[in-house]
C-alpha positions as CSV (number, residue, x, y, z in Angstrom):
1,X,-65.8,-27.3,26.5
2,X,-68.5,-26.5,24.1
3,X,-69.2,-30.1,22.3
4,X,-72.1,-30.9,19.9
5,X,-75.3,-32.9,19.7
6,X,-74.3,-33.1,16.4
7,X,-72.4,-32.3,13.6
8,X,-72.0,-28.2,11.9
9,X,-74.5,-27.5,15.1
10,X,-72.7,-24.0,15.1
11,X,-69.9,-25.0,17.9
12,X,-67.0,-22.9,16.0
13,X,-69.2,-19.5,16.1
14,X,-70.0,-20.4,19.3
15,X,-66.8,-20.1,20.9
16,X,-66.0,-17.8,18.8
17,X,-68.7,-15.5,20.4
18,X,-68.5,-16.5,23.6
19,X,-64.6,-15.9,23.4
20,X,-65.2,-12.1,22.0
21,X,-67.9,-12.0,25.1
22,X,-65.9,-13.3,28.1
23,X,-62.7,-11.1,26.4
24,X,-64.8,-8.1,26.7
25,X,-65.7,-9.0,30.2
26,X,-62.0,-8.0,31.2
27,X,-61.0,-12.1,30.8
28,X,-58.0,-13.4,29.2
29,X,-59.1,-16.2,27.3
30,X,-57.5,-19.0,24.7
31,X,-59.4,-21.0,22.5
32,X,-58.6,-24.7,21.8
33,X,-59.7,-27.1,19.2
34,X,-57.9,-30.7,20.5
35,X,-58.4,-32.6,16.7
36,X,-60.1,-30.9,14.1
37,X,-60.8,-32.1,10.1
38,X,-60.2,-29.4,8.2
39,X,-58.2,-28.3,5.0
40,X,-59.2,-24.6,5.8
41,X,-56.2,-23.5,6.9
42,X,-54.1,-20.6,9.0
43,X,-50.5,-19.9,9.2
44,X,-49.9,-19.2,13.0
45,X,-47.3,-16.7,14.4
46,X,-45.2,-19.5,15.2
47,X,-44.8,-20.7,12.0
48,X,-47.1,-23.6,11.8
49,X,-50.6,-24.3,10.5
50,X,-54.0,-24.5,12.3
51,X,-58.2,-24.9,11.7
52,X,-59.3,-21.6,10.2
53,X,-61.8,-21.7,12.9
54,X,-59.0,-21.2,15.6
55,X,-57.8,-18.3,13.7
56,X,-61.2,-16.7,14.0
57,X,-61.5,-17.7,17.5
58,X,-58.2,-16.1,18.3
59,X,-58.9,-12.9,16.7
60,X,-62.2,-12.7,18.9
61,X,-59.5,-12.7,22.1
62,X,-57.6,-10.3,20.3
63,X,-54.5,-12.5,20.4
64,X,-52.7,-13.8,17.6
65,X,-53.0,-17.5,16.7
66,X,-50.9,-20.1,18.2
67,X,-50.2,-24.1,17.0
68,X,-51.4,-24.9,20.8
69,X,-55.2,-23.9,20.1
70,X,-55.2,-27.0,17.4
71,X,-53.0,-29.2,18.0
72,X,-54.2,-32.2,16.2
73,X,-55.5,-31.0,12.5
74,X,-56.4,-33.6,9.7
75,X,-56.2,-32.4,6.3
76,X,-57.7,-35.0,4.4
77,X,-56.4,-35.9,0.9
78,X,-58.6,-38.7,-0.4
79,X,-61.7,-40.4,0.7
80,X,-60.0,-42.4,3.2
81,X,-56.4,-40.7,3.8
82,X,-55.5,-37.8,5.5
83,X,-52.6,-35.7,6.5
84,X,-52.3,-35.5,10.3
85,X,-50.6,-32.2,11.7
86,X,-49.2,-32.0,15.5
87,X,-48.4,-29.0,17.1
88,X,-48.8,-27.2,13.9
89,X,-46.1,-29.6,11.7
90,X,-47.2,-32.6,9.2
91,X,-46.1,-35.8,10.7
92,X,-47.5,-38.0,8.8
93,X,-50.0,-39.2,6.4
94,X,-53.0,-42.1,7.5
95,X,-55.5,-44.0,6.1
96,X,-58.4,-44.0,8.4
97,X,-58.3,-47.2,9.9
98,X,-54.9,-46.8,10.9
99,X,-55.5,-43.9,12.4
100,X,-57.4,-45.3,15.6
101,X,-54.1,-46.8,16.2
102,X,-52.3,-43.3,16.3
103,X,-54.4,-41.4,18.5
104,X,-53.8,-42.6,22.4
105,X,-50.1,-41.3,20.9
106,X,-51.7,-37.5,20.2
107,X,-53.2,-37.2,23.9
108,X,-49.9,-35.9,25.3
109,X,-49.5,-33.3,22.8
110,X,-53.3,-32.2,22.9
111,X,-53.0,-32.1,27.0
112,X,-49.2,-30.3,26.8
113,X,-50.7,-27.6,24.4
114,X,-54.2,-27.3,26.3
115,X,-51.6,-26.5,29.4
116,X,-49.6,-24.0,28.0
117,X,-52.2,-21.9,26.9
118,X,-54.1,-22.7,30.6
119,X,-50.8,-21.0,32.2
120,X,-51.5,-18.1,30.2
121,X,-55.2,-17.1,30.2
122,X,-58.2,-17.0,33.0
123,X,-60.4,-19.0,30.5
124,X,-59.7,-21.7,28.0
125,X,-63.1,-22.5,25.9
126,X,-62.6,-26.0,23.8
127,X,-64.4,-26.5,20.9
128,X,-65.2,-30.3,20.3
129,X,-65.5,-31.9,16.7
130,X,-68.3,-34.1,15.4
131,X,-69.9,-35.5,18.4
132,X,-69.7,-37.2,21.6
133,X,-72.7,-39.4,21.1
134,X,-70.8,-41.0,18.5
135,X,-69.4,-43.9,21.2
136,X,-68.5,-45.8,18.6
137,X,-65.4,-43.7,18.7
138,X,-65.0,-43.0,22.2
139,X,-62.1,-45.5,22.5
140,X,-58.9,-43.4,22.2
141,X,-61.0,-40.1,21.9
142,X,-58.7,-37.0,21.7
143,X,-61.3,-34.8,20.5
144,X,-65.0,-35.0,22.7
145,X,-65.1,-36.6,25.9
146,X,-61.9,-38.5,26.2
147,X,-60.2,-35.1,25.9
148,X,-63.0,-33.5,28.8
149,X,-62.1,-36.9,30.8
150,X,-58.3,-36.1,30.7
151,X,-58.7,-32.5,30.9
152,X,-61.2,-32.8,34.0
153,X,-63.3,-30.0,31.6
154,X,-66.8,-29.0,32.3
155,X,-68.9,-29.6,28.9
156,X,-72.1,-27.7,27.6
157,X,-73.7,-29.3,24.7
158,X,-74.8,-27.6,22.0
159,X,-78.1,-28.3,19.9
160,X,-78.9,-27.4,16.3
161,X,-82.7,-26.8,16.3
162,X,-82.7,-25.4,12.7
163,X,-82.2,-28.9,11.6
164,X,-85.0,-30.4,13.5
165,X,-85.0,-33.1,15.9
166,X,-83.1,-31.3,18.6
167,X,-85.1,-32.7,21.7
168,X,-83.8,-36.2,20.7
169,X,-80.4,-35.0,19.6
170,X,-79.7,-34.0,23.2
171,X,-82.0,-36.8,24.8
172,X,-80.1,-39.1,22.7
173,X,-76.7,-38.3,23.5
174,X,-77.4,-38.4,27.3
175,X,-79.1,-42.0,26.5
176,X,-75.6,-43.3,25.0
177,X,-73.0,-41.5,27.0
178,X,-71.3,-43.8,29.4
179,X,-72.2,-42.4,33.1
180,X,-68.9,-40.5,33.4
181,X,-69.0,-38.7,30.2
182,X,-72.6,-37.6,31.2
183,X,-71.4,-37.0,34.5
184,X,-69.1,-34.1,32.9
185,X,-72.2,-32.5,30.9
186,X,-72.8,-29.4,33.1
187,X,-75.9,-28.5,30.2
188,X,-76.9,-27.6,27.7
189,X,-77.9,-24.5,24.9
190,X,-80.0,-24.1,21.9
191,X,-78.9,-22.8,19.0
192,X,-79.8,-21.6,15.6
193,X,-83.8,-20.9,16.6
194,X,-86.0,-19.1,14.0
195,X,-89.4,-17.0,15.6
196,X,-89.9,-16.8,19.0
197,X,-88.0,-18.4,22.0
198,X,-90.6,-18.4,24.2
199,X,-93.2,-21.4,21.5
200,X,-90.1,-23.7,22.6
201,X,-90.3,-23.7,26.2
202,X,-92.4,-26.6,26.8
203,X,-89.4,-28.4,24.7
204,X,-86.7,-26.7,27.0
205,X,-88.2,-28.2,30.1
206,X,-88.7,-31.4,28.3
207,X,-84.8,-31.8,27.9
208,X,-84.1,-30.6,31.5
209,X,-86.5,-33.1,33.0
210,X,-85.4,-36.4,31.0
211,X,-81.7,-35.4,31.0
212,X,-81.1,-33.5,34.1
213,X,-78.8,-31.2,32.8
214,X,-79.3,-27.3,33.3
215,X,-80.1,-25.1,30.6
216,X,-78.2,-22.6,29.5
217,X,-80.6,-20.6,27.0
218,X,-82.0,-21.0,23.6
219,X,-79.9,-18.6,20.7
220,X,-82.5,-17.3,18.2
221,X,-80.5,-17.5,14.6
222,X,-77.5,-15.1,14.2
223,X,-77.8,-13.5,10.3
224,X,-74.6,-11.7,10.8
225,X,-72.6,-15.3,10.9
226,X,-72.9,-14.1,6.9
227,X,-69.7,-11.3,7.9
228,X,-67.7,-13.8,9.4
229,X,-65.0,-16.7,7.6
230,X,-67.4,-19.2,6.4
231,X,-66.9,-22.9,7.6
232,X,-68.1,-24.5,4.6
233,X,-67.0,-23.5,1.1
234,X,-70.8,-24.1,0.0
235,X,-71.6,-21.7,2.5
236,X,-69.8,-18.8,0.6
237,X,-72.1,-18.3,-2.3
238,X,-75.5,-18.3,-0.2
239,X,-74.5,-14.8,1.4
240,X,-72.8,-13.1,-1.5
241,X,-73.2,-9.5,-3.1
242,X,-75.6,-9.5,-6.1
243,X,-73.1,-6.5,-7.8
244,X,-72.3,-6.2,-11.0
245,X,-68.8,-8.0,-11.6
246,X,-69.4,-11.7,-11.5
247,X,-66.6,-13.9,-10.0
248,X,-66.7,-17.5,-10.1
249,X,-64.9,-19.9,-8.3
250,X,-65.0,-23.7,-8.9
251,X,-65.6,-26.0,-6.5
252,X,-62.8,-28.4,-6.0
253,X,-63.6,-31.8,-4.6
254,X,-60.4,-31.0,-1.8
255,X,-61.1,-27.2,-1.9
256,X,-58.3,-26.2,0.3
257,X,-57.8,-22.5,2.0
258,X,-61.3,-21.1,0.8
259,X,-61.5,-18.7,2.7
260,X,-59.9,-16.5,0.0
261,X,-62.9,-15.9,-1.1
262,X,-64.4,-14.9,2.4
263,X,-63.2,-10.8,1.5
264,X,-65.0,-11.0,-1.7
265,X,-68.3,-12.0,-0.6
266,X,-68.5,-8.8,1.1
267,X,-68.1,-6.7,-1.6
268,X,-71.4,-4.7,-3.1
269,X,-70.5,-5.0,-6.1
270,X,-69.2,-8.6,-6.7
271,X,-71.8,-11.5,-7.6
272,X,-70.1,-14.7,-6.2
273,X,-70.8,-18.0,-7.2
274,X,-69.4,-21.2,-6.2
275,X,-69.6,-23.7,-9.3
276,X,-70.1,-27.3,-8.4
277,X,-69.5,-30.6,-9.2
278,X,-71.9,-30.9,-12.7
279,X,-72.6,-27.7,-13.2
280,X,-71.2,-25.4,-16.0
281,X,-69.1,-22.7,-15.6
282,X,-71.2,-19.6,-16.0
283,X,-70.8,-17.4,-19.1
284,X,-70.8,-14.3,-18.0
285,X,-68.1,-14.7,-15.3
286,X,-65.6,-11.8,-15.6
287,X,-63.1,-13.5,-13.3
288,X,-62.6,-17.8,-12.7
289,X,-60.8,-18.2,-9.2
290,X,-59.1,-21.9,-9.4
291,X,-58.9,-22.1,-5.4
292,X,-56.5,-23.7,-3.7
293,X,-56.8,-27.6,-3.1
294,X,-55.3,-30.8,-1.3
295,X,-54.6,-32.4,-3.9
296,X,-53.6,-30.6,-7.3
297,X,-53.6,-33.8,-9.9
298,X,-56.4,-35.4,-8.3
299,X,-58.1,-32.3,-8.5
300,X,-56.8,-31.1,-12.0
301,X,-58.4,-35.0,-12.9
302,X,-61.9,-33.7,-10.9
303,X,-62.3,-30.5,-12.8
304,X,-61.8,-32.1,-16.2
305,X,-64.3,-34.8,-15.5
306,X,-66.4,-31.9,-14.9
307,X,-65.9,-30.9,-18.2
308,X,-64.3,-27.2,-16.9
309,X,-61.3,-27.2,-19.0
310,X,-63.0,-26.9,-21.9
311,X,-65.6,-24.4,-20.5
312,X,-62.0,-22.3,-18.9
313,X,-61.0,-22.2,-22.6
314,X,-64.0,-20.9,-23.6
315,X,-63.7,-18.5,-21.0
316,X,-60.4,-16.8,-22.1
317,X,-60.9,-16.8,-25.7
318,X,-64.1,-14.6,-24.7
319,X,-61.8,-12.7,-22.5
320,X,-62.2,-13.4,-19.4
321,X,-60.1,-13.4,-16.8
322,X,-58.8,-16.5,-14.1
323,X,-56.8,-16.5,-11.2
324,X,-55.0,-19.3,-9.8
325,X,-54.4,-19.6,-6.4
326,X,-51.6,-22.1,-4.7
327,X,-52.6,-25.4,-6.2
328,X,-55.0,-23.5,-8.8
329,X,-51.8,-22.2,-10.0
330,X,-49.9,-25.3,-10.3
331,X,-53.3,-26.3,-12.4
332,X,-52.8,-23.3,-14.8
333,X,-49.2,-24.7,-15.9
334,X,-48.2,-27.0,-18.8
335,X,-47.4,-30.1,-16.3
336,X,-47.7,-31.1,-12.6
337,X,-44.4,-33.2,-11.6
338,X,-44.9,-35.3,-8.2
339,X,-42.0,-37.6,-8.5
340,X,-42.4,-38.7,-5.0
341,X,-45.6,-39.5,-4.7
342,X,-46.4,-36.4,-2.1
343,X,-49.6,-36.1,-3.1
344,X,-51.2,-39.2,-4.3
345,X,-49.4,-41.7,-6.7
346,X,-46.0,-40.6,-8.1
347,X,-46.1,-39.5,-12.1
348,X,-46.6,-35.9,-13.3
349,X,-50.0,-34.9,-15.3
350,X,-50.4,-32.8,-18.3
351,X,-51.8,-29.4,-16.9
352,X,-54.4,-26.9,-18.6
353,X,-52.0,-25.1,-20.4
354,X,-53.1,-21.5,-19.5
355,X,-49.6,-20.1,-18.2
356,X,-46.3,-21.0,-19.7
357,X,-44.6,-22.8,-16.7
358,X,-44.2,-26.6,-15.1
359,X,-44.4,-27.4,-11.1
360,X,-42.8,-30.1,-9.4
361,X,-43.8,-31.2,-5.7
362,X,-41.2,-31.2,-3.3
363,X,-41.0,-32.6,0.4
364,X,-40.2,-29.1,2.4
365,X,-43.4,-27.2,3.1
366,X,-43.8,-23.8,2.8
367,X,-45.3,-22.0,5.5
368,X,-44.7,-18.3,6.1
369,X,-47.0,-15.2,6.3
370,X,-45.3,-12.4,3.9
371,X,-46.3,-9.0,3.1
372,X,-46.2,-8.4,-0.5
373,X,-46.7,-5.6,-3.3
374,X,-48.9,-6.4,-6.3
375,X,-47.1,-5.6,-9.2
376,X,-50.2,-4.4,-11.7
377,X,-51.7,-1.5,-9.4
378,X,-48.4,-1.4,-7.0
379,X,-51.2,-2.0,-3.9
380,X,-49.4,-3.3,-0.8
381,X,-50.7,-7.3,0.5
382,X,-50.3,-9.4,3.6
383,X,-50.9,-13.0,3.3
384,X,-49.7,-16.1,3.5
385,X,-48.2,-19.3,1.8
386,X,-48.9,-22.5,3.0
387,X,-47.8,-25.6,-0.2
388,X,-45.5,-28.3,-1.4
389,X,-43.9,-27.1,-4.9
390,X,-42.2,-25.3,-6.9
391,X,-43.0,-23.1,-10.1
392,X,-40.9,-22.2,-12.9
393,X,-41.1,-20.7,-16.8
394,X,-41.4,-18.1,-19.3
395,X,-44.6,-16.8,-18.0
396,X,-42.4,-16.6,-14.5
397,X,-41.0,-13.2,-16.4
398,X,-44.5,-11.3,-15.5
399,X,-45.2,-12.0,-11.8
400,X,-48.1,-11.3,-9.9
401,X,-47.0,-9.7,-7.2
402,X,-43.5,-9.0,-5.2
403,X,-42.0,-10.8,-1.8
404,X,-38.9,-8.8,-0.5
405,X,-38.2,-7.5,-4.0
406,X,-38.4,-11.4,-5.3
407,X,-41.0,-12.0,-8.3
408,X,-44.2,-14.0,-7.4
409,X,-46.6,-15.9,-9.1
410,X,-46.7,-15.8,-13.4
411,X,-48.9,-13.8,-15.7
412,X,-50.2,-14.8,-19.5
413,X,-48.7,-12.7,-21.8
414,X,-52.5,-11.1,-23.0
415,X,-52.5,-10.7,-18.9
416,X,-56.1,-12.8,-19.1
417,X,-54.5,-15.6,-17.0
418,X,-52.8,-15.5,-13.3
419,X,-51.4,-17.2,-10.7
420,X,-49.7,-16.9,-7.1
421,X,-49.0,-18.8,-4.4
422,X,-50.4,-16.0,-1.9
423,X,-53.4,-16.8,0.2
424,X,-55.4,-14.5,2.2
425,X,-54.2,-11.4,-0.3
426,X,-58.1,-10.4,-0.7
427,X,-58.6,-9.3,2.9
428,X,-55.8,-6.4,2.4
429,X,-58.4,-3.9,1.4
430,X,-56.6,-1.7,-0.7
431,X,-55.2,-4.6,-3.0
432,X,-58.6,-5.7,-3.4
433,X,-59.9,-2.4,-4.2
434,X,-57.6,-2.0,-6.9
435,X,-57.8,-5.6,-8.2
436,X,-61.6,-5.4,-8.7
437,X,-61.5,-2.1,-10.8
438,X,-58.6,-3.1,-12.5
439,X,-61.8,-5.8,-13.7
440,X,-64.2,-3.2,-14.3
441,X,-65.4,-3.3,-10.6
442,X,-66.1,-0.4,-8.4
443,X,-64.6,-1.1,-5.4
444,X,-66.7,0.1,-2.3
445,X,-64.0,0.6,0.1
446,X,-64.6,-2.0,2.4
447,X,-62.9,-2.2,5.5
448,X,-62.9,-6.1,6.2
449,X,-60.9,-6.4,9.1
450,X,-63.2,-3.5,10.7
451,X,-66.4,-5.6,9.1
452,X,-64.7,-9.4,10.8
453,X,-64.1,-7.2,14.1
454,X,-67.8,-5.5,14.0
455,X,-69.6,-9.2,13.4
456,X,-67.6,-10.4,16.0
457,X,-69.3,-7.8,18.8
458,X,-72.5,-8.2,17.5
459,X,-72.1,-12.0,18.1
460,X,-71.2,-11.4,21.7
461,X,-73.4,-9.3,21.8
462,X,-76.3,-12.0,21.0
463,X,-75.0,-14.1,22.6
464,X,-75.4,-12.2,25.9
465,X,-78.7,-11.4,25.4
466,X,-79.9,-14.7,24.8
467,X,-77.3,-17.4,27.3
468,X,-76.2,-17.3,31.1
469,X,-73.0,-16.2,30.2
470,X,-72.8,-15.9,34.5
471,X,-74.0,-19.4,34.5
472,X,-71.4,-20.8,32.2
473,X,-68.3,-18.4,34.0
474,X,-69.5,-20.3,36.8
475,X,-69.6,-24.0,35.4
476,X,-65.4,-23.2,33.9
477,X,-63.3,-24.5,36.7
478,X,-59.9,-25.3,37.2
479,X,-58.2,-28.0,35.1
480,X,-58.5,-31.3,37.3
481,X,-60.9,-30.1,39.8
């Protein structure tokens, strides 16, 4: 089990890495993330929804994803409520203080899925969330070393040098943990280090001598993490193209499913930005991507206090283009309906007005991957829909793309505006190609599956060079042993 000193210390890539590593050593391997906060989301194979991160991680095992490798996912909807999904279904929605109370329920489920995969692989590498030297939390933990405890898991704890501090972030944490949770630490690992290795070895022995734990190496910083899914949506923007066509994407305050955008950075010739809270929308955007989100009206309510509605209008009456995706579509209508209160307080909210249509929430879910045809350049798409609602109207008459010969999504009727309810359409390369000329792009030809799967070796690769990958073979042992 790979848990952190800290928070965003890099524990998803590292499983990731290590799973593409131990896979090419001739391994079967699973990956498992017990409880995970995320509204980055993947449609599994079984029809449920997981932590992007899992996705990634499966691909690296070069299996498809499963709603065992995250059982427990959080998809948080307000500052203090989430929606908690088990086994890959929504269950329910918490506040979190009640949600202390609900976990000791989610163990059985975490264990039940950690198990199946178990049966089914050599090697099952758990990712932990947050961290364990939070204690404060330990009561009723599901997700550090409550899980390890119940699991009887080995742990290697990962340190994020970049940010500073790491000696006591690893110090620390073997300071607070109660002496059976330490007793489960078989080491540690260094991550993210910038110059040379070798100026930190006085350090490494340092945190061998005051904790006792074994090191495991010291991981210099990866710059190809910039091929692979971001984790963050901030993160997009910092490692995208500096082409020509300028898309921009505004930054919801429940951003949902962002990794729509992930194909795009890629591209030579597109110039991404991500436009946050208080900034303006830029001018010379060719294309607005409304992304998906958590919440629509709460959202829809965000981006006008931004003051983006009026700089959208602006936008379009230049002649530019948008694109709505999933609840960036619903935005784009005339009115949002939630009569039910699915997503907040039931009432409906005027919408911007851009596409000719009204949504109204419903209870059932969609969640299905489809393969789809754009209508515009006739490209072929595989993707995904996971929402609440329904969208109907006019500009319904000039859909986006085609499901099974059904219409999909709605187009203005100057074709300046669009929506859909399709995520993940941008890594089908030759859609993307022939979206991006159809806005003046060029349209390199990337092959992003090839790009994912090439960042992925080179990962392992690193990671080889610079960890006891025999070492940490060695510390995995049987469940329960």
């Amino acid at each position: 089990m790979i848990q952190g000193a800290g928070s965003n210390v890099g524990k998803s890539l590292m499983v990731a890495g290590l799973a593409r590593a131990d896979t090419r050593r001739g391994l079967r391997v699973r990956p498992v993330n017990p409880q995970t906060m995320s509204n980055n989301a993947a449609v599994t194979v079984d029809g449920g929804e997981i932590g992007r991160a899992q996705a990634l991680q499966a691909l690296a095992c070069g299996v498809e994803p499963v709603v065992d490798m995250n059982p427990v996912l959080l998809k948080p909807e307000t500052e203090t409520g989430a929606q908690v999904i088990v086994q890959g279904r929504r269950v329910t929605t918490v506040v979190a203080r009640d949600y202390a109370a609900l976990k000791p329920s989610l163990m059985a489920p975490v264990l039940e899925s950690f198990q199946r995969l178990g049966a089914d692989a050599d090697l099952v590498l758990v990712e932990g969330a947050g961290s364990p030297a939070e204690v404060n939390l330990r009561a009723g933990d599901i997700a550090n070393m409550g899980f390890a405890r119940a699991a009887g898991v080995p742990v290697l704890l990962l340190g994020d040098i970049d940010r500073g501090g790491v000696i006591a972030q690893i110090v620390g944490t073997r300071a607070v943990l109660e002496p059976g949770d330490a007793a489960l630490v078989g080491g540690f690992a260094i991550n993210k280090f910038r110059g040379d290795p070798a100026l930190f070895e006085d350090g490494y022995r340092l945190i061998e001598r005051e904790t006792g734990w074994r090191g495991f190496g010291v991981v210099p910083w990866f710059a190809g993490a910039a091929r692979l899914p971001a984790e963050d949506a901030l993160d997009i923007a910092a490692s995208g193209g500096a082409g020509g066509l300028h898309v921009a994407c505004l930054t919801l305050s429940r951003i949902a499913n962002f990794d729509d955008l992930d194909p795009l950075k890629l591209e030579p010739d597109v110039r991404l930005s991500m436009v946050r809270a208080g900034e303006v929308l830029p001018g010379d955007a060719d294309l607005v991507i409304l992304p998906g989100t958590k919440s629509t009206r709460g959202d829809l309510a965000f981006l006008r206090a931004q003051g983006w509605d009026i700089d959208l209008a602006a936008h379009v009456r230049r002649g530019g283009r948008v694109l709505g995706l999933c609840g960036g579509y619903q935005m784009l209508g005339r009115r949002i309906i939630d009569r039910a209160g699915l997503e907040g307080p039931a009432g409906e909210t005027e919408g911007l007005g851009l596409l000719d249509l009204e949504t109204e929430m419903v209870p059932q879910k969609r969640l299905s991957r489809v393969s789809a045809r754009h209508v515009a350049s006739g490209a072929p798409m595989a993707g995904y829909e996971i929402h609440i609602g329904r969208s109907e109207g006019p500009d319904r008459a000039r859909p986006f793309a085609e499901v099974e010969g059904m219409p999909e999504g709605a187009i203005s009727a100057d074709g300046r505006v669009m929506g859909t309810y399709l995520h993940g359409l941008f890594s089908s390369d030759r859609f993307r190609t022939a979206f991006l000329r159809g806005l003046g792009g060029a349209g390199a030809g990337l092959s992003y599956d090839a790009t994912v799967g090439q960042a992925l070796d080179a990962l392992a690769d690193h990671l080889e060079r610079h960890m006891d990958l025999d070492g940490l073979e060695a510390l995995a042992r049987p469940a329960g042993r």
